[in-house]
C-alpha positions as MATLAB code, in Angstrom:
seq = 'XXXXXXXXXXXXXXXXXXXXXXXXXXXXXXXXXXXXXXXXXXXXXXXXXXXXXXXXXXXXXXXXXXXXXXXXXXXXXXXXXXXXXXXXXXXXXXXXXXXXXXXXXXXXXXXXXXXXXXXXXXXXXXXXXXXXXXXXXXXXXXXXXXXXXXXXXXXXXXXXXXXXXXXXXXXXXXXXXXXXXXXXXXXXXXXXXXXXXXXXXXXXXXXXXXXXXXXXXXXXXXXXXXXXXXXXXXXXXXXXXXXXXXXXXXXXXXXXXXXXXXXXXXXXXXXXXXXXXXXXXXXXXXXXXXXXXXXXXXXXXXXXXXXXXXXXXXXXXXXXXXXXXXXXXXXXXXXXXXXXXXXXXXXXXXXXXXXXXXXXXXXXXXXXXXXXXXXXXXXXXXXXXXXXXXXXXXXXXXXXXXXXXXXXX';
ca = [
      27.333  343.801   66.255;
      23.711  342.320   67.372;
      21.672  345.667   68.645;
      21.611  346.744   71.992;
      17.646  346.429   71.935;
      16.595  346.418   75.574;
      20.150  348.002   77.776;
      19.325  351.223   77.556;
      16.111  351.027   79.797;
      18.232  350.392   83.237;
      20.535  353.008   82.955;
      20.908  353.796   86.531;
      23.721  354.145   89.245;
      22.813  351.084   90.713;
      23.567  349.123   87.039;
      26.589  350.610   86.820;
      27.930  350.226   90.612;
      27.666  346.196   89.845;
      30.151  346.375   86.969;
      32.469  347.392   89.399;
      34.127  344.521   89.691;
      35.616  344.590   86.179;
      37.094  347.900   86.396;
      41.395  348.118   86.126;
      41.530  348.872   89.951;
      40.684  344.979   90.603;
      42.916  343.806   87.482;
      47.036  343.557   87.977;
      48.749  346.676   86.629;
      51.429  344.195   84.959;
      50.527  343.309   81.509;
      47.777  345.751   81.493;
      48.988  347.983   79.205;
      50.908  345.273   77.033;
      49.771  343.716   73.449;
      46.740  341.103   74.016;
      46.061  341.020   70.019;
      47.613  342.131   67.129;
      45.690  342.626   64.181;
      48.043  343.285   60.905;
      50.654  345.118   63.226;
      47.854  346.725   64.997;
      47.899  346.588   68.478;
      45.232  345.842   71.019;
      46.088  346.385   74.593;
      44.923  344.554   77.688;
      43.338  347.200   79.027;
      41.516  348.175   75.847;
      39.789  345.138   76.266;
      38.986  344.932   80.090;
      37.723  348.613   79.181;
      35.354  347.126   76.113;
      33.920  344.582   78.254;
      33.604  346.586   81.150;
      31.290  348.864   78.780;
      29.371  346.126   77.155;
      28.596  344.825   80.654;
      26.933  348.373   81.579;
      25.283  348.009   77.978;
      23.804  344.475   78.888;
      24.728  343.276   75.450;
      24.304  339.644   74.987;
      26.916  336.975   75.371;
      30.014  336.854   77.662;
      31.403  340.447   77.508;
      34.927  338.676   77.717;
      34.940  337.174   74.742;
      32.720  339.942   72.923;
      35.126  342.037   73.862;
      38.024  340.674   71.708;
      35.400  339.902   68.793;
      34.830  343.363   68.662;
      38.192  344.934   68.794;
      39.258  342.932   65.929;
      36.697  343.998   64.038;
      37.154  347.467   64.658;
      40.930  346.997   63.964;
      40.229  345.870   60.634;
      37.140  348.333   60.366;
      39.375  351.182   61.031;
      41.990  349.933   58.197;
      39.796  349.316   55.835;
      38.014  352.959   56.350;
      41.370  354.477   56.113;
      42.686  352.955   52.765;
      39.416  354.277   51.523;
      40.353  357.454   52.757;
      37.408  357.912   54.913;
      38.577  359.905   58.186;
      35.420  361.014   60.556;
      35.517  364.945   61.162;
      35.592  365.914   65.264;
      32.347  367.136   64.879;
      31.174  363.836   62.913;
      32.354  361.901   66.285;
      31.047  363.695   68.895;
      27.316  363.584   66.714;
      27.414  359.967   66.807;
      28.542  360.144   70.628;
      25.420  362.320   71.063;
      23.078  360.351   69.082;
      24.178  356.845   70.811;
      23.461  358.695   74.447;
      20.153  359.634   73.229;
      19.396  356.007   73.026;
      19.108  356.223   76.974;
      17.688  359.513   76.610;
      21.125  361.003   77.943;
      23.237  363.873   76.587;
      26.498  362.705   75.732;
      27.804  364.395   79.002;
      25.403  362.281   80.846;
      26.436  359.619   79.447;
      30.377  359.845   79.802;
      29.689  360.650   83.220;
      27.762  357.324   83.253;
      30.396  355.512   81.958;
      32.743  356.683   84.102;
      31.565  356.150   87.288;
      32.181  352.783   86.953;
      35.419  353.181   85.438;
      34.881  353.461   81.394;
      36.760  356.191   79.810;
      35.669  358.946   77.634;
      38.059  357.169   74.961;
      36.629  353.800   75.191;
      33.227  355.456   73.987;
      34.858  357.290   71.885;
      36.753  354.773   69.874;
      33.613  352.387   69.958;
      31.807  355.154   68.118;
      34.592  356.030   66.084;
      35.135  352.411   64.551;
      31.135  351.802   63.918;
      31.288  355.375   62.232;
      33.934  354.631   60.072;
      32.286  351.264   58.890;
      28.857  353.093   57.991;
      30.311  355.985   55.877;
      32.995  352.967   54.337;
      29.894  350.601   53.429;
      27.559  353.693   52.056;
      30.318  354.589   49.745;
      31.569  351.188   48.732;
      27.768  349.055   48.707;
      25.258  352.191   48.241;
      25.217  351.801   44.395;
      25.227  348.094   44.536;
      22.130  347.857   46.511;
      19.400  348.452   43.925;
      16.016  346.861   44.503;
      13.506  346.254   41.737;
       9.858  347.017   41.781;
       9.352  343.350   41.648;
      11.185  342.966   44.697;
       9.001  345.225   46.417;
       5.765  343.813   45.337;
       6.993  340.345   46.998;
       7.948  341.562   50.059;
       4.459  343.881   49.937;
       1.967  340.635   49.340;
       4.703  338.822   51.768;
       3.816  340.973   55.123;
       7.394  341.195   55.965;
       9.109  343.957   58.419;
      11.687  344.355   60.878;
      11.626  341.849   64.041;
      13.572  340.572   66.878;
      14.607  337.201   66.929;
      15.145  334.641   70.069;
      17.115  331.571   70.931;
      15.349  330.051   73.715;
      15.286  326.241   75.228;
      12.279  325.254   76.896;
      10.464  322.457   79.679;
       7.014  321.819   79.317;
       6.221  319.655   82.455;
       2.871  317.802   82.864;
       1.595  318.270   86.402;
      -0.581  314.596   87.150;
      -3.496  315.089   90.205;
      -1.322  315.267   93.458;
       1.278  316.221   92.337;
       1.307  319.580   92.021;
       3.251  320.907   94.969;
       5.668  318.490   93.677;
       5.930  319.834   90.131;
       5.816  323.258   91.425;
       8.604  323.457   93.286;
      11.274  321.671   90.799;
      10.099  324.049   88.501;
      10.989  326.918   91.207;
      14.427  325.607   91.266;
      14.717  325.350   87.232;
      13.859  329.227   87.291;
      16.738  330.171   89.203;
      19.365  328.292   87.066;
      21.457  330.395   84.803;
      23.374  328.150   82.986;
      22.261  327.140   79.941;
      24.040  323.129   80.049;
      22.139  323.024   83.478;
      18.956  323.745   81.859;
      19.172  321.737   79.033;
      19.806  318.562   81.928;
      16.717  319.282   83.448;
      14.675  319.401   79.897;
      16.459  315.685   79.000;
      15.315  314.670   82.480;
      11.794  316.553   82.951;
      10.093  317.953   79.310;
       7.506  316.118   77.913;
       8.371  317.929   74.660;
       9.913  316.806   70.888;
      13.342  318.937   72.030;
      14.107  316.722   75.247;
      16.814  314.970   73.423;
      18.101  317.817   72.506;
      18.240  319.364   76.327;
      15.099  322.011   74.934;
      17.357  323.445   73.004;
      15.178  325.578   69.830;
      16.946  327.165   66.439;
      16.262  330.914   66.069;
      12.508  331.994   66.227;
      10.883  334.930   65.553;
       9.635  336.789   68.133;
       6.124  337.689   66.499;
       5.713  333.688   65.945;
       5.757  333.042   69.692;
       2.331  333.476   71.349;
       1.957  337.151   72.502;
       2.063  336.522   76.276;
       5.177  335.124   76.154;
       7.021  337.710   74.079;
       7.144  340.246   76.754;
       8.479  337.653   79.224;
      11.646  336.956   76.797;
      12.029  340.176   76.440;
      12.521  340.865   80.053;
      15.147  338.151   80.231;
      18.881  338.432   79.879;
      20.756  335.557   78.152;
      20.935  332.731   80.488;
      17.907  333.652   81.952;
      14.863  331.659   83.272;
      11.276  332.923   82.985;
       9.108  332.354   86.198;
       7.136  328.753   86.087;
       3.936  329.655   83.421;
       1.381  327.485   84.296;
      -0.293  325.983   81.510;
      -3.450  323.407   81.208;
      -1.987  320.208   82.990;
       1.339  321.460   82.710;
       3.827  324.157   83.694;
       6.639  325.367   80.897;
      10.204  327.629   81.734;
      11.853  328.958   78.919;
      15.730  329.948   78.916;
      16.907  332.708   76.644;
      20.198  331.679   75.271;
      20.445  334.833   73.043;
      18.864  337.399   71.094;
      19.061  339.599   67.863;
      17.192  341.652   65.844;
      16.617  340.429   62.354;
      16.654  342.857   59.009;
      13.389  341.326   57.702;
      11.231  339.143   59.659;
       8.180  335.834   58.256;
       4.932  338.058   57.651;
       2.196  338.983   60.617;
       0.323  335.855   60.555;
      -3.868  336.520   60.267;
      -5.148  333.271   60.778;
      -4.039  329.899   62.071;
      -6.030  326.426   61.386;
      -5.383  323.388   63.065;
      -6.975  319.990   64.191;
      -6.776  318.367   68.119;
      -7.514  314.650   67.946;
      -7.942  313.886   71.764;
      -7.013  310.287   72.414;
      -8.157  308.572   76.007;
      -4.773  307.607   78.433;
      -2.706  310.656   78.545;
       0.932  310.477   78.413;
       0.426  306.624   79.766;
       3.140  304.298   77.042;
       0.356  302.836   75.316;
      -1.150  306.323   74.216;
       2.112  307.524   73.708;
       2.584  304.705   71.281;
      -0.672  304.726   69.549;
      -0.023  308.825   69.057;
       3.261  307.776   67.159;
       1.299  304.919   65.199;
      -1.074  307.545   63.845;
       1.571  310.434   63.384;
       3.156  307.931   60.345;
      -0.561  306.969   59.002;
      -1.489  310.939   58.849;
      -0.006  313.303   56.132;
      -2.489  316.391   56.375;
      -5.986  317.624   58.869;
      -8.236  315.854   56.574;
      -6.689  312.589   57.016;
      -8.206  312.776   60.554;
     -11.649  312.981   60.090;
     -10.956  308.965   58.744;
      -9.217  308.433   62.008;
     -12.250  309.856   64.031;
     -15.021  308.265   61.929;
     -17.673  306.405   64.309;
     -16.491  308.029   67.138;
     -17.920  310.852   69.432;
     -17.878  314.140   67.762;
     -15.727  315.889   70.544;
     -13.000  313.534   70.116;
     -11.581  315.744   66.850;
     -11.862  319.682   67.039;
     -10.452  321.642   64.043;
     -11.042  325.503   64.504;
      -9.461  328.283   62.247;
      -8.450  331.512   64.581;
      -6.722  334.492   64.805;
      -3.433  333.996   66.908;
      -4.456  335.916   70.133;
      -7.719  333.201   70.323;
      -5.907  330.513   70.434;
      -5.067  329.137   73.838;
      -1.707  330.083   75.076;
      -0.310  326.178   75.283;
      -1.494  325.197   71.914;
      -0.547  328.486   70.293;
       3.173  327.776   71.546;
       3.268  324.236   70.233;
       1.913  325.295   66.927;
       4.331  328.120   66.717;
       7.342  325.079   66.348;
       4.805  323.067   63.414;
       4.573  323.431   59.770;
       1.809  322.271   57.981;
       0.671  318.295   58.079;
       3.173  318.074   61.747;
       1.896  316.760   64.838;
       2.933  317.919   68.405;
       2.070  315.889   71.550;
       3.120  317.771   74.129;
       0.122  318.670   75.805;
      -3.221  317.128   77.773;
      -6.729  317.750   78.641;
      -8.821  316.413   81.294;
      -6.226  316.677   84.528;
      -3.645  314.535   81.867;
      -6.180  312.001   81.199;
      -6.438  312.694   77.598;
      -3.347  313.311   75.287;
      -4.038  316.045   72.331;
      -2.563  314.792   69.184;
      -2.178  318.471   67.581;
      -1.896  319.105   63.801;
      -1.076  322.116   62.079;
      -3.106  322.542   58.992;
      -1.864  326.255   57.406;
      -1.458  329.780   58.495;
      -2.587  332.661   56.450;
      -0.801  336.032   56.039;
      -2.117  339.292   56.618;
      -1.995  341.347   53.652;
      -0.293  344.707   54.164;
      -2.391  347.204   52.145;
      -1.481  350.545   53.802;
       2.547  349.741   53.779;
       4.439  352.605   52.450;
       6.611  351.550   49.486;
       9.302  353.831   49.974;
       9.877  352.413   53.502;
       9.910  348.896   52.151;
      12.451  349.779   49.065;
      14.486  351.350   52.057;
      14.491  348.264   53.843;
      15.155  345.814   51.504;
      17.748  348.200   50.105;
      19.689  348.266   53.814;
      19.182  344.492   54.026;
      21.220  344.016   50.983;
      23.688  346.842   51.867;
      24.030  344.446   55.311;
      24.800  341.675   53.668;
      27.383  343.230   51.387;
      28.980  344.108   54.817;
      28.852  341.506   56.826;
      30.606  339.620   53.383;
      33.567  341.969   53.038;
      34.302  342.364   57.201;
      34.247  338.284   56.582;
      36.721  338.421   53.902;
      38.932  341.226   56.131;
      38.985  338.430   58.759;
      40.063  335.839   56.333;
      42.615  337.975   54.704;
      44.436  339.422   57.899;
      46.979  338.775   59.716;
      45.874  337.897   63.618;
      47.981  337.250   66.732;
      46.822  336.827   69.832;
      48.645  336.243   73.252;
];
């Protein structure tokens, strides 16, 4: 299940009273109660899984609760088997712990919390069950994976020199509009009405029609990213964003960018904290005009590497080619972004200088990695040790999946 990173900080009456509208007073009685899945002659009910989504909506989790829902409850089916042929059975006392310890994620009792819950129609066994079937799993995987998820000192030393830790990732899409001279009121207002979409096929039209970045074609549409790669003032924004999601219009220099989330996830072990970035802007004359366009593509096959533009530049003023080596909070907020999608020796064109008279052909040259020197080993063993131990999970539920018998209506 992806963590629950940011739903426990709106945990209010208010949250709950707009969930109300999933809740088995508004659903038909008929059917309710009958099989909706059955899971290797298990049976999940209807209403087990209006009551699932019902919570998952109060718990913000990502994705359409709906289908998460039914994901979930097959899981646990098969979770809950699995547990029991191993002869692992949670105590009362076991349950009601892990009740109290998941409230105190909202810094509720478990009382609270129930109470919570049920005021907008969740019942004390929904959370119950939930809690029972993720308990189940962890004492199943401890017992079957513990001893199989040794880590050498050698492993440790590479992930020490590497920088690594724990990190949340995002799946974003994103517009990067150039605003020409007058037309700024213009530009400002599509990109009011792009911030209030929600749809994530809606958003990606208006990248294919509007972003002057390398993802147009693909509707802005990015893989997974770390969050630490992104520059800083943006992380806070995506974090503040359900899937679907817009961020308000960030104006940039020349240009104003949205991003969409699509999704988000914590990762087990994240790319290092980067210490220093270098790159090279070759600023050509024209802007986004066709012919600089066109001469930027020219030169993107000719170049391989930063060096190969100081050839390029030769004979021409000095300010036309700027190569700078910085930490990542120094470097402007635009050009940190675009360098955040390059590796070394690519090129991004996305942005302009001088009121989009001038185009910045932007290479990447390297990033350096800060050097952890006060980690603490035995934190990094435990990680890498629970990474593996994940894996080993995720594997078997896979091969549960594979091997069971599913039926739904």
């Amino acid at each position: 299940m992806r963590p629950l990173t940011r739903f426990l900080s709106s945990f209010a009456p208010i949250a709950f009273a707009a969930a109300m509208s999933l809740t088995p007073a508004t659903l038909p009685a008929q059917g309710l109660f009958s099989p909706a899945i059955i899971v290797n002659e298990q049976v999940v009910t209807g209403y087990e899984l209006q009551q699932r989504a019902t919570m998952l909506k109060l718990l913000r989790a990502p994705g359409d609760p709906q289908k998460l829902a039914r994901e979930q409850l097959i899981d646990d089916r098969l979770r809950l088997q699995a547990a029991s042929d191993a002869g692992i059975r949670p105590t009362r006392e076991e349950i009601l712990d892990g009740m109290e310890e998941f409230a105190g994620r909202a810094n509720l009792s478990r009382e609270e919390f129930v109470q919570a819950l049920g005021s907008a129609g969740v019942e004390e066994q929904t959370f119950r069950d939930f809690v029972l079937a993720g308990l189940s799993w962890r004492m199943l995987v401890q017992q079957r994976f513990a001893g199989r998820a040794t880590v050498s000192e050698a492993e440790v030393d590479r992930a020490l020199s590497s920088g690594g830790s724990n990190n949340v990732r995002v799946l974003i899409s994103e517009i990067i509009m150039p605003v020409p001279p007058r037309q700024e009121a213009q530009i400002q207002e599509r990109a009011r009405r792009i911030s209030e979409l929600t749809s994530p096929s809606a958003f990606s039209a208006q990248a294919r029609r509007f972003s002057a970045t390398s993802t147009r074609g693909n509707g802005g549409r990015m893989p997974w990213r770390d969050l630490s790669e992104l520059p800083a003032p943006l992380r806070p924004l995506l974090l503040g964003l359900k899937p679907g999601e817009v961020t308000d219009p960030i104006p940039l220099q020349g240009a104003i960018a949205l991003f969409q989330l699509r999704d988000i996830e914590e990762g087990a072990y994240s790319a290092p904290e980067i210490a220093s970035v270098e790159y090279a802007a070759y600023y050509m004359p024209g802007g986004r005009s066709d012919d600089t366009l066109a001469k930027a593509r020219v030169l993107k096959s000719k170049v391989d590497r930063c060096d190969d533009l100081y050839g390029i530049a030769k004979g021409q003023p000095e300010e036309v080619l700027q190569r700078d080596t910085l930490p990542p909070s120094e470097i402007p907020t635009d050009v940190a972004y675009e360098l955040s999608k390059l590796d070394p020796g690519e090129v991004s064109t996305a942005l302009t200088r001088a009121d989009g008279q001038t185009l910045v052909f932007l290479m990447l040259c390297g990033r350096t990695n800060k050097i952890s020197e006060d980690a603490d080993r035995d934190q990094v063993t435990l990680g890498l040790r629970n990474k593996r131990v994940a894996n080993l999970a995720d594997g078997y539920l896979a091969q549960l999946r594979a091997d069971a018998r599913i039926i739904e209506k």
